[in-house]
Each structure stands twice: as C-alpha cells, then as structure tokens.
C-alpha positions as CSV (number, residue, x, y, z in Angstrom):
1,X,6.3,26.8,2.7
2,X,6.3,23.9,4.5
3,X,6.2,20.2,2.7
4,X,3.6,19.5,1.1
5,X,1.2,16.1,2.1
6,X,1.0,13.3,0.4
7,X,-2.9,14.1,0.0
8,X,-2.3,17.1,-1.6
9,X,0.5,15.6,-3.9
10,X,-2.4,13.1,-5.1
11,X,-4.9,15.7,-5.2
12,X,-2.6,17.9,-7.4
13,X,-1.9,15.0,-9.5
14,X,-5.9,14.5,-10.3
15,X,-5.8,18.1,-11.0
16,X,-8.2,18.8,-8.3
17,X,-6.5,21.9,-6.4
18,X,-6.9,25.4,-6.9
19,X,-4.6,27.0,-8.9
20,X,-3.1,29.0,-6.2
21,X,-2.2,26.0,-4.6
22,X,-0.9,24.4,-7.7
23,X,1.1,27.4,-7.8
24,X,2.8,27.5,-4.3
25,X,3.0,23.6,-4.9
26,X,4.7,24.3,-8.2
27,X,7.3,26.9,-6.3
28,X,8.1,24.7,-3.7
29,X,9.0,21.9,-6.1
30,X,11.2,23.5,-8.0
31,X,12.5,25.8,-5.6
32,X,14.5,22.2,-4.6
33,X,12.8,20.8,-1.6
34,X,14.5,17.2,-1.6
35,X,11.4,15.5,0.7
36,X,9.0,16.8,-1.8
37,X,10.2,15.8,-5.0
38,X,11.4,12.1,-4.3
39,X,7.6,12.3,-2.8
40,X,6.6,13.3,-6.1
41,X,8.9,11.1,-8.2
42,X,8.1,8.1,-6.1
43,X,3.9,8.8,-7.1
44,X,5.0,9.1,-10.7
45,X,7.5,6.3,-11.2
46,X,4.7,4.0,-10.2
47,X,2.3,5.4,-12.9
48,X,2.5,6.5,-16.4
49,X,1.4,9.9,-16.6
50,X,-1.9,10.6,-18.6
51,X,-0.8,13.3,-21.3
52,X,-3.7,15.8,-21.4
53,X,-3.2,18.3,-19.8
54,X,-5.3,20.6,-17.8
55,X,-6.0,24.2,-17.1
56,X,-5.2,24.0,-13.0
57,X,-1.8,21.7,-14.0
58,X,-1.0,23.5,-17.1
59,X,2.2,25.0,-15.3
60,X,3.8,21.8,-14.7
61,X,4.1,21.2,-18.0
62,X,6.1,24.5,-18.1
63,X,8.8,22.7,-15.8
64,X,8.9,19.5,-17.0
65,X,7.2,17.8,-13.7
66,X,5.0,15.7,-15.1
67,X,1.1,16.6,-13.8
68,X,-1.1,13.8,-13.9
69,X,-1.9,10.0,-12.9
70,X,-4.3,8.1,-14.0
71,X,-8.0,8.0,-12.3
72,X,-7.4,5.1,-9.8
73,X,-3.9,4.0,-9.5
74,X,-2.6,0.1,-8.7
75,X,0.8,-0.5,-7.0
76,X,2.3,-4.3,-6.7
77,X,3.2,-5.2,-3.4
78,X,6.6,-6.8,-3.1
79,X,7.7,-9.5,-0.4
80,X,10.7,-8.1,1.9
81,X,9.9,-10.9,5.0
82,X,8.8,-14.4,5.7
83,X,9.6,-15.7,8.4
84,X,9.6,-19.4,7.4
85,X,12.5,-18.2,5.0
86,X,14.5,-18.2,8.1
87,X,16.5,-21.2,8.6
88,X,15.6,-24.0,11.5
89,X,17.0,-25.3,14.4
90,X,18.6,-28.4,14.0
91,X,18.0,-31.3,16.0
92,X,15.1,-29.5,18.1
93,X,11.3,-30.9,17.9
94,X,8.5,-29.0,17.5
95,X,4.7,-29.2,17.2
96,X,4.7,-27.0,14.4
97,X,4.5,-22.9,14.0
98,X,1.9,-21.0,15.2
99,X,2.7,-18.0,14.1
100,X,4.1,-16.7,10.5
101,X,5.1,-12.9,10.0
102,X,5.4,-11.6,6.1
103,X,5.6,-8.1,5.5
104,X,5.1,-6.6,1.7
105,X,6.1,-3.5,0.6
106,X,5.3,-0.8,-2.6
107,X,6.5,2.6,-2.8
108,X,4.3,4.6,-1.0
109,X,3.3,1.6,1.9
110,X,4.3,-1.1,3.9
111,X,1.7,-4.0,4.6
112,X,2.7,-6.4,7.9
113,X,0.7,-9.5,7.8
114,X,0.8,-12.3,10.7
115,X,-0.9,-15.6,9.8
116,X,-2.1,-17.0,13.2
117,X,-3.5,-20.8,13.7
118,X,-7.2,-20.4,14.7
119,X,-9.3,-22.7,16.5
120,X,-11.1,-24.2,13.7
121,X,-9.1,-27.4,12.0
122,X,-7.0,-26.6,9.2
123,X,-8.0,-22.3,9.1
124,X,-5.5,-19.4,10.1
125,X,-6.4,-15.9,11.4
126,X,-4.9,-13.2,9.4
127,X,-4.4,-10.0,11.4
128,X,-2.5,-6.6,9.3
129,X,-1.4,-3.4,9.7
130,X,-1.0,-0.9,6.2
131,X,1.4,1.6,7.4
132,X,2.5,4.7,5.2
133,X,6.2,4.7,4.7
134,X,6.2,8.7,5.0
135,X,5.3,9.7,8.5
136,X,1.7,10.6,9.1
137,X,0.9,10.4,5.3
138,X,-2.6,9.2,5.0
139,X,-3.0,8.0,8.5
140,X,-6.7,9.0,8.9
141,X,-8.2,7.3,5.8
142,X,-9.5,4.2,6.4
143,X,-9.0,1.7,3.1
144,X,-11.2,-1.5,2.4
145,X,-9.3,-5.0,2.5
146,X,-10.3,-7.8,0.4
147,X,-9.1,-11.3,0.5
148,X,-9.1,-12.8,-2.8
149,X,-8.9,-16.6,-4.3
150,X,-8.3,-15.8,-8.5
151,X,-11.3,-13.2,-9.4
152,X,-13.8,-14.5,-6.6
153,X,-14.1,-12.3,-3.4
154,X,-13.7,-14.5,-0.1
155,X,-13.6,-11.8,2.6
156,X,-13.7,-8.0,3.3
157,X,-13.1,-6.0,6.3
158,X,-12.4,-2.6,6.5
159,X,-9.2,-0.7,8.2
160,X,-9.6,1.0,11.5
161,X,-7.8,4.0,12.5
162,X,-4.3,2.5,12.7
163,X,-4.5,0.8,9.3
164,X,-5.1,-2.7,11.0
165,X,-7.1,-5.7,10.3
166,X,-8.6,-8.8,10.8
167,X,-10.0,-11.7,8.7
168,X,-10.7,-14.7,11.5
169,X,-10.9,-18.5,10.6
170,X,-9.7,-18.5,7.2
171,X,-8.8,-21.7,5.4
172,X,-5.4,-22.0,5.2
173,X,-4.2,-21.8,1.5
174,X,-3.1,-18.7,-1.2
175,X,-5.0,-15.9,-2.0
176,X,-4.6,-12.3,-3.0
177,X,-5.1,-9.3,-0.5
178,X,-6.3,-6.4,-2.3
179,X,-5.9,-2.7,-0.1
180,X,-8.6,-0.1,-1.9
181,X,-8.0,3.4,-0.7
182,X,-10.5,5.8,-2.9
183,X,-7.9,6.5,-5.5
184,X,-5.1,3.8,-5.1
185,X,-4.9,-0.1,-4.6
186,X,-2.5,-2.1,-2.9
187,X,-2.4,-5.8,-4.8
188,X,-0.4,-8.2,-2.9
189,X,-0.2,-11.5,-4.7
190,X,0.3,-15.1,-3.6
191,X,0.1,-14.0,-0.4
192,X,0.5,-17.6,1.8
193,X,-2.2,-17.7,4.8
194,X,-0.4,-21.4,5.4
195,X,1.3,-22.7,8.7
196,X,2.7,-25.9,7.2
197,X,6.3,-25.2,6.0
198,X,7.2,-24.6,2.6
C-alpha cells in the first residue's frame, strides 16, 4: 500500500472512511511504515483524543493507536524567523526597512509572512504563503485568512492555489492571523505587521 494522505489521516481520525479503508489504513500502520506513523503521531500529539469510540475506528482501539480528534482542531503557531532579530550594521545609515520576513511554524504547516511598507502613511502590506511541511499534503484546499485585533475581525482574504495571500494597506501595529481550513485552524499570535524596529 502506498502512504497514506494526510486527507485521509484526518478523515480517518473524524471516523468518516469506510471500514475497508480503515482497515488497510489500520495494516499499513502497524505493519511499520515510518512516514505514516510520525504522520499520525504528529496529528495526535497536537490534540487530545476524544474517547468514544466508533464503529468504523473501533479497530484502532484494538492496537492502541488512538482513533479520534476533536471536531475542529486549533494548532499554535510558533515564531522560527524575524528578520529584525538579525543584528545591524554598524556605522551604516539607513532610511529605515522596507521589508520584514517572519515565518511561523506548527506541526503540520509552515506560514511565511513578509510585512511590506505600503503607500499609505504609517500602513504595511502583508503578503503570505501557508505551505504544508509534508510534500503535496493539502495543496488543493484553499483556507480562509483572518487578520485579527483581540476578538474583533479587521480583514479576511482567502488562499489561492499556492496557499498565498494578501491583506494591502494595513495599519502598522499587532494583530492575530487566524488560517481556517474546514476542520483545522492555524492561530498565530502577536504577529508584528510593524517596520519600525523593535
């Protein structure tokens, strides 16, 4: 059998597959596929498992794998990269940056965000990219980006093909960026859409 997509893995952990595909899924699991598992492990870790279990997952409870996740699923978003964290050049003037580069991570995605200056006084353009850290994974499902400030909503855009997006003329400040795919958010928090250094 060949490794099983992350879709599926998701699907099976909603208990939404048939239970011939549970089956196979089950078998290639535990018949040691390395990829697989750490796929599986990496879904779980993130998530406590619900403990009811179901007729199509019933078999995982056989093995020990645990079978389910919770309805929709939120993973925290880590910083890896800012680029003001770098250090400066001494001695040298400058106008300012126009260009900062921060890239967030969680276990299943990375999310590379440039804050450009805009044309308006005082507002950046933030431009993205959510990429799937397994090859291919969930390439063709778009997800719905939201800019946040606390609870209120400031902007929304949607993904296109290749995971990127735009939010144009933004004040420059701190908000939350909030990545809703149908069954799993990506909350990156404090995320600083600022081009005066720290």
């Amino acid at each position: 059998m060949e490794c099983v997509s992350l879709g599926d893995l998701w699907k099976l952990a909603r208990g939404s597959l048939p239970p011939d595909r549970v089956e196979a899924i089950r078998s290639h699991l535990t018949g040691g596929c390395q990829r697989c598992c750490r796929r599986w492990q990496q879904l779980l870790t993130a998530h406590s498992p619900d403990d009811s279990p179901s007729e199509a997952t019933g078999a995982f409870r056989r093995t020990g794998v645990p079978s389910r996740l919770p309805g929709h699923c939120s993973l925290p978003a880590i910083l890896l990269v800012d680029s003001f964290a770098e250090g400066r050049l001494l001695g040298f003037r400058s106008t300012g940056p126009t260009s900062r580069h921060l890239l967030y991570r969680t276990s299943l995605f990375d999310i590379d965000v440039h804050i450009d200056r805009a044309d308006e006084e005082r507002c950046v353009d933030i431009i993205g990219q959510v990429m799937s850290r397994e090859s291919g994974s969930m390439a063709h499902i778009e997800a719905e980006i939201q800019l946040l400030r606390g609870p209120r909503l400031i902007l929304q855009t949607r993904t296109n093909e290749y995971g990127e997006f735009i939010f144009d003329d933004v004040r420059e400040g701190t908000y939350d960026l909030r990545v809703a795919f149908p069954e799993l958010t990506l909350d990156v928090a404090g995320l600083s859409a600022t081009l005066s250094s720290p």
